[in-house]
PDB file with one MODEL, atoms N, CA, C and O in Angstrom:
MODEL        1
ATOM      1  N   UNK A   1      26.284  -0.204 -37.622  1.00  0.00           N
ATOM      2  CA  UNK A   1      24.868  -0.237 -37.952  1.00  0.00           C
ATOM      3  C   UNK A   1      24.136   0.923 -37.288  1.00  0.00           C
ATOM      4  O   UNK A   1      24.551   1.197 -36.162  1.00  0.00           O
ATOM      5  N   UNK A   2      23.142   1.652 -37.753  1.00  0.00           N
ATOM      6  CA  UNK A   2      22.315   2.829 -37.363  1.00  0.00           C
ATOM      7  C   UNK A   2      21.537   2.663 -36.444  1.00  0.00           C
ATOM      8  O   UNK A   2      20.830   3.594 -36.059  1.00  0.00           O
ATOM      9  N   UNK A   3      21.481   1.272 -35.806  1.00  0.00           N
ATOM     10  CA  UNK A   3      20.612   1.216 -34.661  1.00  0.00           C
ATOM     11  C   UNK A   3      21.510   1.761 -33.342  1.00  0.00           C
ATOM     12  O   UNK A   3      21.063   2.542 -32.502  1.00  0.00           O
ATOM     13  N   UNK A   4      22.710   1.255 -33.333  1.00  0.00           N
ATOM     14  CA  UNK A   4      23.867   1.402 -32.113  1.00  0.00           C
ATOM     15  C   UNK A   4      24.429   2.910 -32.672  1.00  0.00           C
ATOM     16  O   UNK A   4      25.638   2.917 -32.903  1.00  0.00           O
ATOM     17  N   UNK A   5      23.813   4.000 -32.881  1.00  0.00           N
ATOM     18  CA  UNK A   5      24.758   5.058 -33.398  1.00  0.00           C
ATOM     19  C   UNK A   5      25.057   5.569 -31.788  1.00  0.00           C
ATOM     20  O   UNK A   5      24.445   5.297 -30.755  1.00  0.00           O
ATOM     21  N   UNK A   6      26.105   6.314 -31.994  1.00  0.00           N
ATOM     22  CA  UNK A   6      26.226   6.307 -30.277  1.00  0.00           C
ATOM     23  C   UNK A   6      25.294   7.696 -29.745  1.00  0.00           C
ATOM     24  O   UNK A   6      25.514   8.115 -28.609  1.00  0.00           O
ATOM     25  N   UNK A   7      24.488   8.227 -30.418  1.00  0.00           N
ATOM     26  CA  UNK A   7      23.611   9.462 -29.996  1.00  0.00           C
ATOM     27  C   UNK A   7      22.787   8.620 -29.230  1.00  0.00           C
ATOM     28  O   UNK A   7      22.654   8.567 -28.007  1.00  0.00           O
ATOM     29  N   UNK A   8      22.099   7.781 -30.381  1.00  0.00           N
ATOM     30  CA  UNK A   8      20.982   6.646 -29.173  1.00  0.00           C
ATOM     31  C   UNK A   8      21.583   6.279 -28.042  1.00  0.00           C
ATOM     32  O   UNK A   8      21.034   6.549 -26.973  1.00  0.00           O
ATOM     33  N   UNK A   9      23.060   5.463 -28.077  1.00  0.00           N
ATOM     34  CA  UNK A   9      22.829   4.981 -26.789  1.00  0.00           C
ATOM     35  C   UNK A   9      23.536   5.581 -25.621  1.00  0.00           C
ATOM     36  O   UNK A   9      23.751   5.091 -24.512  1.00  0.00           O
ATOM     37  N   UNK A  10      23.870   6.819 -26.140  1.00  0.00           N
ATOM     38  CA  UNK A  10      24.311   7.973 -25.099  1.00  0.00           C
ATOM     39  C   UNK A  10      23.077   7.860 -24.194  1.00  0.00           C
ATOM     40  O   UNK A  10      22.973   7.320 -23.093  1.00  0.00           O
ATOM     41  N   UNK A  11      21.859   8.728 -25.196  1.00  0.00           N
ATOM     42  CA  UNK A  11      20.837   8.649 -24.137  1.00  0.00           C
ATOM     43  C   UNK A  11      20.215   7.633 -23.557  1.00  0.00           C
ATOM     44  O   UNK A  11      19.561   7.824 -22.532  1.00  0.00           O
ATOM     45  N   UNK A  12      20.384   5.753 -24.423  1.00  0.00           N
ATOM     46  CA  UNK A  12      19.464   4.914 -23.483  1.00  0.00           C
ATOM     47  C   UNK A  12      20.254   4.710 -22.353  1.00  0.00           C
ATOM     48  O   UNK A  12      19.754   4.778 -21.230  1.00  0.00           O
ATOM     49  N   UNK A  13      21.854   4.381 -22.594  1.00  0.00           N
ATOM     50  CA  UNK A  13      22.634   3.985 -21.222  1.00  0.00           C
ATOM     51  C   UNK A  13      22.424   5.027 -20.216  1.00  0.00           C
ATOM     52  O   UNK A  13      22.228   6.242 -20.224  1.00  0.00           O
ATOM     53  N   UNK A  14      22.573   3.819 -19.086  1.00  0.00           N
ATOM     54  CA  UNK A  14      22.556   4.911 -17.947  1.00  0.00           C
ATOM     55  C   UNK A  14      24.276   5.746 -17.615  1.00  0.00           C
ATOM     56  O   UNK A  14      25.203   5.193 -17.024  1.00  0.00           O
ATOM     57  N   UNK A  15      24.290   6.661 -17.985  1.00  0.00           N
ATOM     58  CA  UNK A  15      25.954   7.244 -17.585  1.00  0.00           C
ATOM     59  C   UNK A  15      26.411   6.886 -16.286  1.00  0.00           C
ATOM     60  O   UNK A  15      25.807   7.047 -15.225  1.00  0.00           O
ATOM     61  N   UNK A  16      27.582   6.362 -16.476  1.00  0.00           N
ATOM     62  CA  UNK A  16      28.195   6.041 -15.012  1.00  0.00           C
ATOM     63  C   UNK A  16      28.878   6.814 -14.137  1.00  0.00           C
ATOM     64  O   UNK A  16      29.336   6.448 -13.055  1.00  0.00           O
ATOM     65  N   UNK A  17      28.965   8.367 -14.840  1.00  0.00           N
ATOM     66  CA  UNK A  17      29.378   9.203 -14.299  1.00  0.00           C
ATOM     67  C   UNK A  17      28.249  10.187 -13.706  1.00  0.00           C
ATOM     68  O   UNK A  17      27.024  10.227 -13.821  1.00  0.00           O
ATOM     69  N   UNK A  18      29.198  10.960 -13.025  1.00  0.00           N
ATOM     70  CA  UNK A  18      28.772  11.958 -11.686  1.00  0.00           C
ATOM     71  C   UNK A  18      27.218  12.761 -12.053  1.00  0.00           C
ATOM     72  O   UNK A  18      26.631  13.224 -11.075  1.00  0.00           O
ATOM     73  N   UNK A  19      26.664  12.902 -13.207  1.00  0.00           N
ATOM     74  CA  UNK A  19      25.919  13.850 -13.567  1.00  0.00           C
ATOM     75  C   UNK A  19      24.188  12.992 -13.535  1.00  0.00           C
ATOM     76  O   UNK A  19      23.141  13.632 -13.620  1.00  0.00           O
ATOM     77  N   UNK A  20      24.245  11.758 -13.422  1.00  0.00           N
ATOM     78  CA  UNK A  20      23.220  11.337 -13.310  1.00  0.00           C
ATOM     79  C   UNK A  20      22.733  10.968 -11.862  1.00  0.00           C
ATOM     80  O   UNK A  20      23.481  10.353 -11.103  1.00  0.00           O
ATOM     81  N   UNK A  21      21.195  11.436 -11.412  1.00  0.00           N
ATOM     82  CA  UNK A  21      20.913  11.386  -9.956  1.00  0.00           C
ATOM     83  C   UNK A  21      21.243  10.238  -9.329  1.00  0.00           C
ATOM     84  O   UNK A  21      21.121   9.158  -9.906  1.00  0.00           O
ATOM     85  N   UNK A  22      21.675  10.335  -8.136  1.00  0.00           N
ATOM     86  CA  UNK A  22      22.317   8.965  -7.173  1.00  0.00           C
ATOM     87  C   UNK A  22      20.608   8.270  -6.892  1.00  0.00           C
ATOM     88  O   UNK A  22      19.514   8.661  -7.300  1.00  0.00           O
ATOM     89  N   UNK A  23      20.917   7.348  -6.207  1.00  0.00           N
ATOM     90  CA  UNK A  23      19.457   6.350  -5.976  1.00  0.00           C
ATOM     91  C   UNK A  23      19.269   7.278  -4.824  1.00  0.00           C
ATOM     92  O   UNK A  23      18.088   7.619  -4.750  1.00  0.00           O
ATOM     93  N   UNK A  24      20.106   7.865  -3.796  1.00  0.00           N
ATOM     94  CA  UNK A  24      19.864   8.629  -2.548  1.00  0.00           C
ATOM     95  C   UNK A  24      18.970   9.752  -3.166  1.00  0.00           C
ATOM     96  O   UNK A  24      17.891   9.942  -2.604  1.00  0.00           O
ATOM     97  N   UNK A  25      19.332  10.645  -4.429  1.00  0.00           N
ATOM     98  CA  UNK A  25      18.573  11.715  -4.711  1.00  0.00           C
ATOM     99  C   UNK A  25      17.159  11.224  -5.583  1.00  0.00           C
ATOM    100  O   UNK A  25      16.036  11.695  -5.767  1.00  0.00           O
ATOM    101  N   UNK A  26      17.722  10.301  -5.896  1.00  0.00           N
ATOM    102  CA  UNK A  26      15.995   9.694  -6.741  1.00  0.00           C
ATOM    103  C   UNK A  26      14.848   9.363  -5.514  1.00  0.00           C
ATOM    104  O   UNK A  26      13.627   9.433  -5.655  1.00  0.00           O
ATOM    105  N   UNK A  27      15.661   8.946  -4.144  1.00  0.00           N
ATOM    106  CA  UNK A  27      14.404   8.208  -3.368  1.00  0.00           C
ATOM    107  C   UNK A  27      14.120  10.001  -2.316  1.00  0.00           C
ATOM    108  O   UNK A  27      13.244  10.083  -1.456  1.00  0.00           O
ATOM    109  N   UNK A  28      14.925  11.024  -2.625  1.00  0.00           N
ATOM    110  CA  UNK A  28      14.577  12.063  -1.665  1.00  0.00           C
ATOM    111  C   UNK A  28      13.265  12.554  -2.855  1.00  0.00           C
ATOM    112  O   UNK A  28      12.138  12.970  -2.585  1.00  0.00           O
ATOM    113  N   UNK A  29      13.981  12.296  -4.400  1.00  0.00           N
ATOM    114  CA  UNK A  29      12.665  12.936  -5.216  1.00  0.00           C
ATOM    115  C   UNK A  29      11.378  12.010  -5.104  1.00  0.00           C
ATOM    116  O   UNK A  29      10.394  12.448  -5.701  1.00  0.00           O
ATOM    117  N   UNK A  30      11.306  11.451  -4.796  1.00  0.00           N
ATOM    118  CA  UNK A  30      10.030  10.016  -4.433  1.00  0.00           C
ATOM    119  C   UNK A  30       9.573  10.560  -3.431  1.00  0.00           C
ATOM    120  O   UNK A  30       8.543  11.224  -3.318  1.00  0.00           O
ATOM    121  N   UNK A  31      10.459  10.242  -2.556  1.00  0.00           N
ATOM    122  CA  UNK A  31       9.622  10.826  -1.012  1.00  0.00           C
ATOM    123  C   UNK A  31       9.091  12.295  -1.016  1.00  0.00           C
ATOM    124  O   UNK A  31       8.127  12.614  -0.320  1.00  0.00           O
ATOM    125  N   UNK A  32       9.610  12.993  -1.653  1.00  0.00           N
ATOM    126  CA  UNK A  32       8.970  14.458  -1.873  1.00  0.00           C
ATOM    127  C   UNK A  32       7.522  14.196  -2.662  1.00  0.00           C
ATOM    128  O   UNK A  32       6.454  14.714  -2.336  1.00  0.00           O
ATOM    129  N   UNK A  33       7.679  13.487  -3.517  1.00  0.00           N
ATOM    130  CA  UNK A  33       6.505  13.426  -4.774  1.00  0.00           C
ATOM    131  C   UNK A  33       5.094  12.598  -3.929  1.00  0.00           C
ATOM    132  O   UNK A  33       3.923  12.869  -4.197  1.00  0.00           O
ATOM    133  N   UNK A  34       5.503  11.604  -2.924  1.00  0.00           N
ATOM    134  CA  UNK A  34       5.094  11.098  -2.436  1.00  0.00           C
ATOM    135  C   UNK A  34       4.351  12.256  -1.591  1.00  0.00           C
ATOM    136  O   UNK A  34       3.183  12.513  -1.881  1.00  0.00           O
ATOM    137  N   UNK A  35       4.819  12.766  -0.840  1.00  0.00           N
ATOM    138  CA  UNK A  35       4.598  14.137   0.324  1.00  0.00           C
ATOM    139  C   UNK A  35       3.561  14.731  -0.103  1.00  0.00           C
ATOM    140  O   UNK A  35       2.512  14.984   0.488  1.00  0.00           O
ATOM    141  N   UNK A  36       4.017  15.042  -1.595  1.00  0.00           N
ATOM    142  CA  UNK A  36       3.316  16.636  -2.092  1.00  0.00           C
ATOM    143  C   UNK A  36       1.650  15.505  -2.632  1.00  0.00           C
ATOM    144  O   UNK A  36       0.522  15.992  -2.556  1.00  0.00           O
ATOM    145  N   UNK A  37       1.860  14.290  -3.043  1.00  0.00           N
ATOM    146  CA  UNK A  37       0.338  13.803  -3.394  1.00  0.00           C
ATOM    147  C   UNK A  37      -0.661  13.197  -2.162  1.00  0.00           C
ATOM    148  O   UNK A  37      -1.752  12.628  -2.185  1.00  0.00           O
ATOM    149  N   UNK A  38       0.420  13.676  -0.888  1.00  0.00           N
ATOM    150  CA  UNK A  38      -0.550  13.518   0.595  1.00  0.00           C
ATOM    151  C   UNK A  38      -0.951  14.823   0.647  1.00  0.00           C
ATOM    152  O   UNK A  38      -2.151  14.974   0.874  1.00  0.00           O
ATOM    153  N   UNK A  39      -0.327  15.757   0.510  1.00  0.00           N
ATOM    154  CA  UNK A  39      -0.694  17.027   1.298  1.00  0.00           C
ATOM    155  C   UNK A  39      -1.925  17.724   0.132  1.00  0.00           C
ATOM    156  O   UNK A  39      -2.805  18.542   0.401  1.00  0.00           O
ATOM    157  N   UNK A  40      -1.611  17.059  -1.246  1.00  0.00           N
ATOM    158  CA  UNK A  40      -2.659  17.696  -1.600  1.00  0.00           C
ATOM    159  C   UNK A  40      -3.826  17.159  -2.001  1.00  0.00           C
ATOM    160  O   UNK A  40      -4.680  17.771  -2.643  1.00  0.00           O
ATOM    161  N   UNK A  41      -3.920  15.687  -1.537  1.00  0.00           N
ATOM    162  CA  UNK A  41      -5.305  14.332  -1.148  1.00  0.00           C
ATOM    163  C   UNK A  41      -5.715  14.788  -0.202  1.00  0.00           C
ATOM    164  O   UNK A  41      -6.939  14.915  -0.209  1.00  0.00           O
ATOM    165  N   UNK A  42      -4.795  15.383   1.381  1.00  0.00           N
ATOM    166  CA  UNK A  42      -5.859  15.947   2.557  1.00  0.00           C
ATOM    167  C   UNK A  42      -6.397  17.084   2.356  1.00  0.00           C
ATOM    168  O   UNK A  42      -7.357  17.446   3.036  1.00  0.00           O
ATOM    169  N   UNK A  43      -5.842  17.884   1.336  1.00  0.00           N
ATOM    170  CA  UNK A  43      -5.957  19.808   0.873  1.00  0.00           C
ATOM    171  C   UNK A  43      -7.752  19.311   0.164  1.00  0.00           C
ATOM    172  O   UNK A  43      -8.800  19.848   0.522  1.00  0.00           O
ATOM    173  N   UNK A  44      -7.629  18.194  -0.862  1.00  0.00           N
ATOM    174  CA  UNK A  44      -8.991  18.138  -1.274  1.00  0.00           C
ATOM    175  C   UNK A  44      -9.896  17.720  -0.015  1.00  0.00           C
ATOM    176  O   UNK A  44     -10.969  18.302   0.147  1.00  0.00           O
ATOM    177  N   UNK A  45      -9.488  16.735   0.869  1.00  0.00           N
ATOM    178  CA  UNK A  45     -10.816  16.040   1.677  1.00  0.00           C
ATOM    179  C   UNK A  45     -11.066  17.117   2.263  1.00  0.00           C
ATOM    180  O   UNK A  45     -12.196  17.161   2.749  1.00  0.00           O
ATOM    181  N   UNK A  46     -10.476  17.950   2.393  1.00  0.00           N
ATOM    182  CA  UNK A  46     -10.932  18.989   3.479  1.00  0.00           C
ATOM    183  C   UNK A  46     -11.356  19.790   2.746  1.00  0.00           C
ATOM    184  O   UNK A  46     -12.164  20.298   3.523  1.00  0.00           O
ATOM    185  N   UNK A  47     -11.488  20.424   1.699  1.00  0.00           N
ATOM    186  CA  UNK A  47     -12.541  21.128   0.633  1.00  0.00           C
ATOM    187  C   UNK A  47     -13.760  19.935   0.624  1.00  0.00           C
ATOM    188  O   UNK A  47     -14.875  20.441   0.754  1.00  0.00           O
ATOM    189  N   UNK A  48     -13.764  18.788   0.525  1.00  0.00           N
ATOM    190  CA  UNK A  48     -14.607  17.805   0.414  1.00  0.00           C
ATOM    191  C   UNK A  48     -15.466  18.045   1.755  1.00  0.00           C
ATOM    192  O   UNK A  48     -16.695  18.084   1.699  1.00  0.00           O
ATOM    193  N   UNK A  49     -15.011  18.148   2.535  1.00  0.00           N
ATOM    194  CA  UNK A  49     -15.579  18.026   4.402  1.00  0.00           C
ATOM    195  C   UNK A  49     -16.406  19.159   4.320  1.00  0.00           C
ATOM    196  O   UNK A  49     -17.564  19.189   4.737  1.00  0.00           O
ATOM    197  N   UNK A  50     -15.734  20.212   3.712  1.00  0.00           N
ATOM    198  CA  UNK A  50     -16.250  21.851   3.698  1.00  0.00           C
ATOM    199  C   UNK A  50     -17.520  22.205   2.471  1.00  0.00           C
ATOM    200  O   UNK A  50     -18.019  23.306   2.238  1.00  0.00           O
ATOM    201  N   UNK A  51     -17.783  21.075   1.904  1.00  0.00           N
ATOM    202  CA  UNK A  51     -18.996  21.160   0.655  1.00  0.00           C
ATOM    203  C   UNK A  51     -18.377  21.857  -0.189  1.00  0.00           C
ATOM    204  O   UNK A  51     -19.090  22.688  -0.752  1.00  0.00           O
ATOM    205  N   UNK A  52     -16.875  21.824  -0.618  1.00  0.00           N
ATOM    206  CA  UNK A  52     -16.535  22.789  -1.848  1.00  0.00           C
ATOM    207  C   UNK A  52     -17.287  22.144  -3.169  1.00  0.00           C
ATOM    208  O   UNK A  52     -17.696  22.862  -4.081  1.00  0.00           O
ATOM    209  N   UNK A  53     -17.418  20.742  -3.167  1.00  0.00           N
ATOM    210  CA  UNK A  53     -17.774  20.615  -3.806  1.00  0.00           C
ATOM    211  C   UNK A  53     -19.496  20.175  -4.058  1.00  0.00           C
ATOM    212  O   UNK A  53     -20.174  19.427  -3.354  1.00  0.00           O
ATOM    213  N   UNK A  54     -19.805  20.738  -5.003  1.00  0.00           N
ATOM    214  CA  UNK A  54     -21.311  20.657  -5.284  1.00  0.00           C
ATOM    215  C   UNK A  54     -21.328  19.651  -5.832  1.00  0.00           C
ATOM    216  O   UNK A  54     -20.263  19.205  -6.258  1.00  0.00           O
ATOM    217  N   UNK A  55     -22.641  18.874  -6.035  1.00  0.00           N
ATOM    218  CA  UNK A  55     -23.834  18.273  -6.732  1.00  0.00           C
ATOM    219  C   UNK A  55     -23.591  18.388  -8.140  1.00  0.00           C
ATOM    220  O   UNK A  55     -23.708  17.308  -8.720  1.00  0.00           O
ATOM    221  N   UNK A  56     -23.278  19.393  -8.896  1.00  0.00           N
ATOM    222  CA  UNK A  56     -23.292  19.960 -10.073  1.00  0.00           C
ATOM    223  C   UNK A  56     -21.814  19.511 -10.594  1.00  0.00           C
ATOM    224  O   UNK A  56     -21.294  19.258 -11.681  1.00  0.00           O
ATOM    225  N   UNK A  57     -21.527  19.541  -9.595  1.00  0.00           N
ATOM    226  CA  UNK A  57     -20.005  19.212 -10.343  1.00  0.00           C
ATOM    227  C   UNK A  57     -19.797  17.489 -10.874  1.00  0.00           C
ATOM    228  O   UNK A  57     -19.957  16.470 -10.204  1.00  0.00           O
ATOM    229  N   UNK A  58     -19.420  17.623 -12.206  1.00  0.00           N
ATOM    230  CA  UNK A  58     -19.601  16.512 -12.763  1.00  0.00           C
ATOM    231  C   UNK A  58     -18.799  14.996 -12.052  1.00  0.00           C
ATOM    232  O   UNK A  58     -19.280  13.874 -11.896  1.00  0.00           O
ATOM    233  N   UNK A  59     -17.458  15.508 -11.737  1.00  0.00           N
ATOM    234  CA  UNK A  59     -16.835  14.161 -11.394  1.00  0.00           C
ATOM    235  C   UNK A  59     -17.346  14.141  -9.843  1.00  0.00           C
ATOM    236  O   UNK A  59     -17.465  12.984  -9.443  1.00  0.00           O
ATOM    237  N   UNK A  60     -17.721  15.257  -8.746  1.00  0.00           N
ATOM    238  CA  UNK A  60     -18.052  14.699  -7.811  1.00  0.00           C
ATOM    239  C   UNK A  60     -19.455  13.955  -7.852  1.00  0.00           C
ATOM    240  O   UNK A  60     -19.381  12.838  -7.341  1.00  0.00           O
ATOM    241  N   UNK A  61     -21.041  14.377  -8.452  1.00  0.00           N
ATOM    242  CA  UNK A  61     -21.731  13.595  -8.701  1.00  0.00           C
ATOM    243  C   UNK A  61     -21.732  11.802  -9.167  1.00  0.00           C
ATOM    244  O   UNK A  61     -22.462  10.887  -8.786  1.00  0.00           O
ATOM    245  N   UNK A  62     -20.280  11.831 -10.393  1.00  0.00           N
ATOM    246  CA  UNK A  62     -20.281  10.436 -10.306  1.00  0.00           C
ATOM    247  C   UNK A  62     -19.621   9.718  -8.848  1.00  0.00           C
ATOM    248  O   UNK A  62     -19.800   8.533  -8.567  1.00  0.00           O
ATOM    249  N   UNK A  63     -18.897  10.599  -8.068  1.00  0.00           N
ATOM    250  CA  UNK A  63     -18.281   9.537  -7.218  1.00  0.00           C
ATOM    251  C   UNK A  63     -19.531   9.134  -6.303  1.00  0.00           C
ATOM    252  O   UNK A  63     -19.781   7.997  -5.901  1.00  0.00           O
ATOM    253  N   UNK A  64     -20.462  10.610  -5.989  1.00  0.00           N
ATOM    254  CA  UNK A  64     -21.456  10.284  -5.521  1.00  0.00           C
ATOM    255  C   UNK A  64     -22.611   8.684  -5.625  1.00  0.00           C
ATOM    256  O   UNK A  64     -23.113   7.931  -4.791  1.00  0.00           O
ATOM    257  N   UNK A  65     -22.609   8.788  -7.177  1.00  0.00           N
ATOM    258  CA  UNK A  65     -23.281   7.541  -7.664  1.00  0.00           C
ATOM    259  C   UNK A  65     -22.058   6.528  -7.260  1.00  0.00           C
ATOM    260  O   UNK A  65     -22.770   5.584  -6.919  1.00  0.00           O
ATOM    261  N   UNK A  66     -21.174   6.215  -7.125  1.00  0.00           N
ATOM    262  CA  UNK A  66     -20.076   5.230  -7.190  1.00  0.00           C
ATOM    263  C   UNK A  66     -20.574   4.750  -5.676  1.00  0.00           C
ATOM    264  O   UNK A  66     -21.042   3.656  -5.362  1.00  0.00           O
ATOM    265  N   UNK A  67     -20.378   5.677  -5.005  1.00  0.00           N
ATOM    266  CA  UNK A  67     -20.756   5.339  -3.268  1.00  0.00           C
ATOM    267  C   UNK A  67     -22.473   4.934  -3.111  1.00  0.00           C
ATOM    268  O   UNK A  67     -22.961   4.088  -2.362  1.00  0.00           O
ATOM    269  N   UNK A  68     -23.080   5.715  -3.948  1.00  0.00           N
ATOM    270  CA  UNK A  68     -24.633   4.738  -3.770  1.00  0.00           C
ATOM    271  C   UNK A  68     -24.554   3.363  -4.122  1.00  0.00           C
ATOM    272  O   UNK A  68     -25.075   2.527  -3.384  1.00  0.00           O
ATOM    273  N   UNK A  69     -23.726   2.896  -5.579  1.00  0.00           N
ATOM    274  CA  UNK A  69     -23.800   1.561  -5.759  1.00  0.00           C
ATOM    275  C   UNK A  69     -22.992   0.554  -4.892  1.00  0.00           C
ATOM    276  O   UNK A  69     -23.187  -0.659  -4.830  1.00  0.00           O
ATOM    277  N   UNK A  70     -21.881   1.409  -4.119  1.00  0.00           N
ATOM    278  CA  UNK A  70     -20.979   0.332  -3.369  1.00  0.00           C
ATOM    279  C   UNK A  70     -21.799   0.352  -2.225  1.00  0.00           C
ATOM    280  O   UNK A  70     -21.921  -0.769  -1.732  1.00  0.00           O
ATOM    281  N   UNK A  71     -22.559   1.483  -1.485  1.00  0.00           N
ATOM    282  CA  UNK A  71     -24.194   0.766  -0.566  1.00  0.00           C
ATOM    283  C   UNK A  71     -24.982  -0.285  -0.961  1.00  0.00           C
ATOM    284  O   UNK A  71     -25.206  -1.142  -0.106  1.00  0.00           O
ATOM    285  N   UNK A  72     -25.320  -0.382  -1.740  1.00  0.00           N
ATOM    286  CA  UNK A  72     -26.281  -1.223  -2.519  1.00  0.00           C
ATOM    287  C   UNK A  72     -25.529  -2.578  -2.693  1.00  0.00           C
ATOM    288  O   UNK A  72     -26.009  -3.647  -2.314  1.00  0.00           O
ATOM    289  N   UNK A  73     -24.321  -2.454  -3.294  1.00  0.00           N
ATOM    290  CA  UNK A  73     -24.005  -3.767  -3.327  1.00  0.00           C
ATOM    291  C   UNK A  73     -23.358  -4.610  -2.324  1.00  0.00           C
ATOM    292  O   UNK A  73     -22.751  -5.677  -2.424  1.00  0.00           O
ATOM    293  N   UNK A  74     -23.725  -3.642  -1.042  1.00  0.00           N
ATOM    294  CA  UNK A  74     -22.823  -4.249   0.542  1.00  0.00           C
ATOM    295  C   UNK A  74     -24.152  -4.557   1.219  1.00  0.00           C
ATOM    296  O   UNK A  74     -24.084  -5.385   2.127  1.00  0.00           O
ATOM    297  N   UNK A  75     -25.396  -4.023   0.932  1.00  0.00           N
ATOM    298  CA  UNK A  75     -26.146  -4.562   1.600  1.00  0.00           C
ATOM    299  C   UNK A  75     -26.804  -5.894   1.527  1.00  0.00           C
ATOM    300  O   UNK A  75     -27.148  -6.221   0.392  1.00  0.00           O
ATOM    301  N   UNK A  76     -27.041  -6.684   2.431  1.00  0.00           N
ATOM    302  CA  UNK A  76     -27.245  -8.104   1.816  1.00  0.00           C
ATOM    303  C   UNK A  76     -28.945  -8.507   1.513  1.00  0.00           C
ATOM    304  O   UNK A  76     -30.009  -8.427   2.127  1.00  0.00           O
ATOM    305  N   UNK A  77     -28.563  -8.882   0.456  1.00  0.00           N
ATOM    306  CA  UNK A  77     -29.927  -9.164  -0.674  1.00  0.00           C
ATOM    307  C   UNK A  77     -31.333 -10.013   0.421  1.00  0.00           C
ATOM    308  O   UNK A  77     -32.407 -10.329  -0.091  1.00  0.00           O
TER     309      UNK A  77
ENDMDL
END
């Protein structure tokens, strides 16, 4: 049947041979990916700390408004 042709399930199975990444190299690529979305979350706060970003700039203005309403809605009524 054309659903099981073996092209498909070449690629859905996982190969049990040597050529597919070990869980050791999948969790070094994690921990890297992990790394690189710290180093470049502190790379922004610190453009953030430094006023890189303006007023004008569209997505920082909304976060701006985001932080006025989470004031507003912490202060008690």
């Amino acid at each position: 049947d054309s659903l099981h042709s073996p092209a498909c399930s070449a690629e859905t199975a996982t190969p049990k041979t040597g050529n597919s990444p070990s869980l050791e190299q999948r969790r070094e690529l994690l921990k890297k990916a992990r790394d690189d979305n710290a180093r470049v979350r502190a790379e922004l706060r610190q453009q953030d700390d430094r006023g890189h970003y303006s007023d004008c700039d569209p997505l920082h203005s909304e976060v701006k408004k985001l932080q006025e309403a989470r004031k507003l809605l912490r202060r008690p009524a």
